[in-house]
N, C-alpha and C positions, 0 to 999 in steps of 0.2 A: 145463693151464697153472696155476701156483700165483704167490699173490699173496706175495714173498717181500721181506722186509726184512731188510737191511743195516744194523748197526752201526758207525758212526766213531768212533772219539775224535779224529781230526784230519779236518780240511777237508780234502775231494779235491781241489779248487784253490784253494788260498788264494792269497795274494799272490806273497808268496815264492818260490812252488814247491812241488811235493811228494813227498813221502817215500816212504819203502818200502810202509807200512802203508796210506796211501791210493791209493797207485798199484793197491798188490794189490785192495784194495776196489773201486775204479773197475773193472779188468778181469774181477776174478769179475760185478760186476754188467751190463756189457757180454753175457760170453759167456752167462748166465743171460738178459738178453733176446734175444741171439738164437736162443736155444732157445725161444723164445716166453711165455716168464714175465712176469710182469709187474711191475717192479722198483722198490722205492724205497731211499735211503739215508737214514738217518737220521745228521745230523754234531751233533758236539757244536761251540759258537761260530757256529753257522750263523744269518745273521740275516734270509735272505730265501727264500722258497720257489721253487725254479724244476724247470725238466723240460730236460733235457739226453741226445739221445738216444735219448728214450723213456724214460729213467730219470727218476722225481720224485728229489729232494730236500728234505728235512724238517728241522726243528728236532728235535734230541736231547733232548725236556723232557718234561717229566709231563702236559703240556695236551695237546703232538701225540701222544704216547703211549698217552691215556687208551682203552680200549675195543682194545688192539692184538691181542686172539686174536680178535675180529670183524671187523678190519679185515685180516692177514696170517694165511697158512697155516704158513709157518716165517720163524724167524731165522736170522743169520748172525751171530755178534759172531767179533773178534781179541781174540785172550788180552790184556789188559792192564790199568792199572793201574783201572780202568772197569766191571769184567766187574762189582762186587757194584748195581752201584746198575742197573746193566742189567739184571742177574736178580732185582733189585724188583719191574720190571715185565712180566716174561715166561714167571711159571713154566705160561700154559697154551696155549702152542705149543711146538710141537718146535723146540729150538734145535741149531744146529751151528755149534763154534767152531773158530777156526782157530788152530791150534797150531803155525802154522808162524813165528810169531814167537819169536825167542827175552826174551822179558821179562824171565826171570831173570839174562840176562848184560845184556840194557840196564839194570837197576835197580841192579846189581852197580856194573857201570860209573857209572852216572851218583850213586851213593851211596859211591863208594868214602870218601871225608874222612871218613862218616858208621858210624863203628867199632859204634856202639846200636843201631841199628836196620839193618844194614845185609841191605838188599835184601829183609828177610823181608816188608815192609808192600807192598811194589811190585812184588815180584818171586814170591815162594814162596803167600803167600795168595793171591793173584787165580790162579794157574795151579791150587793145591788148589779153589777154588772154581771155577771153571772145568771140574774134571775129575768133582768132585759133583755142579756144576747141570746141566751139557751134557747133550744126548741124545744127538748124532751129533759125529765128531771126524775134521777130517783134517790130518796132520801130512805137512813136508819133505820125511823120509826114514826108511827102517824103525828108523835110529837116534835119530831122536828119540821117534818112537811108544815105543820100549823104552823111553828116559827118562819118557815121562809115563808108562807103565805101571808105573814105580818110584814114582810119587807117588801113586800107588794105585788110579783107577778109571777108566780109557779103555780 
């Protein structure tokens, strides 16, 4: 059994409803405690601690975070615009991220107006850092694994 943490940048059940990225997060962590792991998320805007499942859930901060290669065996983050302040605090567990987001076509998209800066700060660094800090990597489909192996190190 390994005591494995989960990265969010969004609420698995917020109000509204949930998205692609937490829905995928909720069920890796689901299928991961039924293999008998022992599972926590960490959300980023999370303001109250609870257990859902068997799975905890945590505040995303530097307080809950403090001490976290004494507390978890491995991580889990999604590529996004989040990965640099996450790999602040985790360069001494093995991390494994998940590339199966496309970030660079979200940031594309959601910066298009934005001709300056577009997509490199949201979209192209977090996946380069992402592909330097990661240890372990699983991507959609053999075609994307080729793309990130065009960015240089998965």
């Amino acid at each position: 059994m390994s005591r494995v943490i989960i990265f969010s940048y969004e609420q698995i059940f917020p109000e509204y409803g949930s998205s692609g990225p937490s829905i995928r997060n909720w069920e890796i962590a689901k299928a991961l405690s039924r293999r008998g792991h022992k599972v926590t998320i960490a959300e980023r805007g999370h303001s109250e601690d609870y257990t859902k499942n068997e799975i905890k859930f945590i505040k995303w901060d530097e307080k809950d975070l403090k001490d976290i290669s004494k507390r978890f065996d491995v991580a889990l983050i999604q590529e996004s615009h989040a990965v640099s302040s996450y790999f602040d605090k985790l360069e001494n567990i093995p991390t494994i991220v998940n590339l199966t987001i496309p970030i660079s076509i979200e940031a594309a998209a959601d910066q298009i107006k934005n001709k300056k800066d577009f997509f490199i700060s949201d979209g192209v660094v977090p996946t380069i850092i992402s592909l330097l800090k990661g240890d372990f990597f699983f991507c959609a489909s053999e075609r994307q694994k080729t793309k990130a192996l065009l960015y240089g190190h998965a």
